[in-house]
Structures are given as structure tokens and as C-alpha cells.
C-alpha positions in Angstrom: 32.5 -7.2 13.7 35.6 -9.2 14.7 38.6 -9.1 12.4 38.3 -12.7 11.8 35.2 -11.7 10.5 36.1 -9.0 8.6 38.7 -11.4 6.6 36.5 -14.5 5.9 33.7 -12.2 4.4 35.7 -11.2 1.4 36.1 -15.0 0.5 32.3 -15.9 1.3 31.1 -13.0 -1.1 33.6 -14.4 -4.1 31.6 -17.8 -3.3 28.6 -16.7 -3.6 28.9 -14.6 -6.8 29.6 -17.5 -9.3 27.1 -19.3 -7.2 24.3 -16.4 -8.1 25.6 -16.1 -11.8 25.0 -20.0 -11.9 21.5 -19.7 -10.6 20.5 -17.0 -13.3 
């Protein structure tokens, strides 16, 4: 995985957590 990679997918995950906790 690239490091740009690396960085966004910290940011992705906390965006899709509230997301999930929405959903439920």
C-alpha cells in the first residue's frame, strides 16, 4: 500500500463509523 494510502484510510474509517452507528 502506498503511503498516501496508508494516511487517507485512517480518515475514511472515522467516516464510516458514525455512518454505521447511524444505520443501526
Amino acid at each position: 500500500m502506498a503511503k498516501e494510502e496508508l494516511l487517507e484510510f485512517p480518515g475514511v474509517v472515522k467516516e464510516l463509523l458514525p455512518n454505521a452507528t447511524f444505520r443501526v
